[in-house]
Steps between C-alpha positions, in 0.01 A plus 500: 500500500783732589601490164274795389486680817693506793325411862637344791374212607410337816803258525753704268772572782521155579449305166874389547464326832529162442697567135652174393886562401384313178347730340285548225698542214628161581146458237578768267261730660643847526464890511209410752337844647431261837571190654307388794656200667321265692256726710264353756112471485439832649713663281397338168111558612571909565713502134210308348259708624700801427492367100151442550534191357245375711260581815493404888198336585316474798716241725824627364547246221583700153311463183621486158346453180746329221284586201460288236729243646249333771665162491812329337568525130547140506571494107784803479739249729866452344834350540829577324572211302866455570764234506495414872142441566373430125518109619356538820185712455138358341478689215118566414166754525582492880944576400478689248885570325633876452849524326781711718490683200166643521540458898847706481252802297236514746719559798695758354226692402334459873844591640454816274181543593537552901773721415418847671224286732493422883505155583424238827715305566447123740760306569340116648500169550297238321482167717520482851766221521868646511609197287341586205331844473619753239550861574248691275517917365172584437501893327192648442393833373169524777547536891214266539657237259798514709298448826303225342874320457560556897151341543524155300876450524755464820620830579847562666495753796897457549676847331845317464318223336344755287809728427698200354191294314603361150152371337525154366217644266339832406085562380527869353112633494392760279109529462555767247687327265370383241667215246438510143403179316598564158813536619506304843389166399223508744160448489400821651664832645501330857773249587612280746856375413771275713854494376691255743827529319510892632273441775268795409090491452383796359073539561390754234110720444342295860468674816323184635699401811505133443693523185798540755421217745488258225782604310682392840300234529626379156847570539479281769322242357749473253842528742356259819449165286850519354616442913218235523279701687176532413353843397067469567193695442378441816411628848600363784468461896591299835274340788616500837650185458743622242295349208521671168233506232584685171170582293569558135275683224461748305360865564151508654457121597556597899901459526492791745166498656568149593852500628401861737376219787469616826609147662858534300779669400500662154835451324422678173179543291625428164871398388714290715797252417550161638845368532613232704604692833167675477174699364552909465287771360664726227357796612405696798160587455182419315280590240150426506173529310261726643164500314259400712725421807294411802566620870311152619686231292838730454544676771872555532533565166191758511679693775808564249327724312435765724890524665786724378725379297258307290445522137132476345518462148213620263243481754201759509479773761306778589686824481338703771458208793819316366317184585587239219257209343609179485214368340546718192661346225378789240921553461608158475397172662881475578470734778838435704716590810835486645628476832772386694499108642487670863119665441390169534457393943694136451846497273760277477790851566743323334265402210596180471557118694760237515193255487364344192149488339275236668218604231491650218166645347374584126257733522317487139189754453279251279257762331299168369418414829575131424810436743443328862598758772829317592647197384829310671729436173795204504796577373505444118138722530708779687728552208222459246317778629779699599616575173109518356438753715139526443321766596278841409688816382247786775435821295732781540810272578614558150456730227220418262308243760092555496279424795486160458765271593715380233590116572891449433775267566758668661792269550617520852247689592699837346573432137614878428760492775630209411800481346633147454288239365226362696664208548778620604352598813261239550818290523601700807198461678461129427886459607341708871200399524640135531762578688279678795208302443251775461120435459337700197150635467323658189221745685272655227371853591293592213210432409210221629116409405602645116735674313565898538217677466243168600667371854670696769830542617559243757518587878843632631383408860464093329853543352654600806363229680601228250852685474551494883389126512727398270783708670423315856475172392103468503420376162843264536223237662140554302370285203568596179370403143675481166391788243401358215649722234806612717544214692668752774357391862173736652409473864147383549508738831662774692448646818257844478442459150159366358626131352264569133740754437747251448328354159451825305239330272261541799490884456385491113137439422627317145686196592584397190611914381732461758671156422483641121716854645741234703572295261584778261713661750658165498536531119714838520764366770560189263509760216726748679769221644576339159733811464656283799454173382872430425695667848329354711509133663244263401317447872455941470378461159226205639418752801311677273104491472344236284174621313162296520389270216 
């Protein structure tokens, strides 16, 4: 802003305060007007206001509105295809390739382009365990997108630490900047792009925060698996016993609501690694859907949005009261926030365990309301639906989603993050889950009685109750029965949960309409695996569902 006219702003005199010796022409960015280097919450919240680049609301959380960019640009995602990883990543619609050529063009022209600007600077961890977290630079060209970086990933309050930080990798942010296709390569004037051979990611035209926490995510997703630990789209917490779950899936299936439970300890709400000393969350914070949220069935999570510090993204408000809606989804159905791990009551501090997963959960939003609430899988039926990842893209998530639920397969339950093949990290959880013995569950929380828009969403208050039986050990003793198409074991009972609710046919009027929706949704996993057919081992490929005559 100071480039047209000079003001002084609220954290000028001490923008150099926790100045890293490396600085930032170590990335070719120079004849900056301002640096500001790793200020604190309070300080990025008075500079952001300052910039109006966004409004206090009542509570103290700040609001922002991204504009057109309400959710990830899952299609504008790039890597540098480049000698040292051109073997190693799964090139496809999920990776697509960029040439350093074109690469090299685009980041001069940024570098150019912030030229005469002030920047924010955050210098963080991702992942919580010493042995294998990366130091990450995160420069932004907002004061709020530099306190939404202090919010999702692990902040370092040490100024030594700080003064002599060398990033292992560097995200440069420009909302501003805009690519050009015809002579970019890309498919739009937005990009996400991942060069691991110079360990920059550039995010390009998208002020939507979570561009930045996957772009870490995916970095890491990419550099764990190469040390044999395993990089998951999951959440995960402990019971008092010490007894990790994990629960996997992809945006809007309950990952977060599910995990925030009162009787354990949250260890992260969305990306964790698993190695074999323990289970640690790559970030320090969360980010969570909003739309909708309810103080009754989410409480702790419904308290984060009215403290300081938080970030509400796209979410309505009334200017004069301040007071925002969360039931308003006239923006975006993607209404989000972001907050540090510590807003929520009981936190693992260290944000992560020496202890190993005793379950492990795949949440799967069925919008055909065919799938049995939960279902116990074997082994072979683990890694079968592991890297199917069926589930329901929820509106808003991505760019271009309608209302209704758009069924996918998203291997691993996080196709666009992942970098590797499927397989490849299917491997590593086979290779842990046997070695740990851990029990997995696939809990559907979509849809029951009907597909979207002819059933209902089913119960959160049944869910938890199945998910905490299954954690203690209660459904290790009740009768089960073989599903027919699936062949995946479903309890007959649980305790405080109806038992019809266990055979979903008993909740649609048209018997035979719902056999004829399950055994097509049977039809599409067979369809979708073949891509599989010849990686995998022959008892995962016979996991699968077999189709009625």
């Amino acid at each position: 802003m100071s480039k047209y006219l000079e003001f002084e702003t609220p954290a000028q005199k001490h923008a150099a305060g926790f100045k890293s010796e490396y600085g930032l022409k170590n990335h070719g960015l120079i004849y900056l007007d301002r640096v500001f280097w790793n200020l604190t919450e309070p300080a990025l919240i008075e500079e952001a206001v300052f910039r109006n680049e966004g409004k206090l609301v009542n509570g103290g959380a700040f609001l922002v509105h991204t504009g057109k960019w309400t959710a990830r640009a899952a299609n504008d995602k790039y890597f540098v295809r480049e000698p040292s990883t051109e073997d190693k990543i799964d090139w496809g619609k999920q990776n697509r390739p960029l040439s350093p050529e074109k690469f090299n063009g685009i980041l001069h022209r940024m570098q150019a382009f912030l030229q005469g600007e002030e920047l924010f600077v955050q210098d963080v961890y991702a992942g919580a365990d010493p042995n294998y977290r990366i130091g990450v630079r995160v420069i932004t060209d907002k004061a709020w997108q530099s306190l939404f970086v202090r919010n999702v990933l692990i902040t370092i309050s040490d100024s030594t630490t700080l003064k002599t930080f060398i990033p292992d990798f560097t995200i440069i942010v420009s909302p501003s900047f805009k690519l050009d296709p015809r002579i970019d390569g890309t498919l739009t004037e937005t990009g996400i792009i991942i060069d691991f051979s110079k360990k920059i990611a550039i995010i390009a035209n998208s002020s939507y925060g979570g561009e930045i926490k996957k772009s870490v995510f995916t970095i890491m997703n990419y550099l764990l698996p190469l040390q044999d630990v395993l990089a998951m789209h999951c959440s995960a917490n402990v019971g008092k016993k010490g007894d990790v779950a994990l629960f996997f899936g992809l945006s809007g299936t309950g990952k977060t609501t599910l995990s925030a439970d009162p009787t354990r300890m949250l260890i992260g709400d969305d990306e964790h690694g698993w190695s074999d000393n323990s289970v640690f969350n790559f970030e320090g914070g969360c980010y969570a859907k909003v739309i909708r949220l309810s103080p009754d069935h989410e409480p702790e999570i419904y308290a984060c949005t009215r403290r300081f510090g938080t970030i509400l993204e796209n979410v309505v408000f009334d200017m004069s009261s301040r007071e925002i809606d969360l039931d308003d989804d006239s923006i975006t159905e993607n209404t989000r926030m972001s907050y540090p791990l510590h807003f929520i009551p009981n936190t693992v501090k260290e944000k992560m365990v020496n202890n190993h997963p005793q379950n492990i959960i795949f949440l799967t939003c069925d919008a055909q309301g065919v799938m049995p609430p939960i279902a116990r899988l074997n082994p072979y039926q683990a890694i079968y639906h592991f890297i199917s990842g069926y589930t329901s893209k929820i509106a808003g998530t991505e760019l271009g989603l309608g209302v209704e639920p758009e069924i996918t397969f998203s291997a691993c339950f996080g196709a666009p993050f992942m970098v590797h093949h499927p397989y490849f990290y299917a491997d590593l959880l086979r290779q842990k889950m046997e070695k740990y013995k851990a029990n997995v569950w696939l809990v559907n929380t979509g849809w029951v009685g009907g597909k979207f828009g002819i059933g209902k969403r089913i119960s959160i208050r049944h869910t938890r109750n199945m998910l905490n039986a299954a954690l203690e050990g209660k459904l290790d003793n009740v009768q089960y029965r073989k599903d027919k198409l699936f062949g995946f074991d479903v309890p007959f009972s649980c305790p405080d949960v109806p038992d019809d609710v266990f055979e979903p046919s008993n909740a649609w009027g048209d018997k035979e309409e719902y056999w004829r929706k399950f055994n097509d949704l049977a039809a599409r996993y067979i369809e979708n695996f073949k891509m599989y057919k010849d990686v995998v081992q022959p008892e995962v490929l016979n996991a699968g569902p077999k189709r009625l005559k």
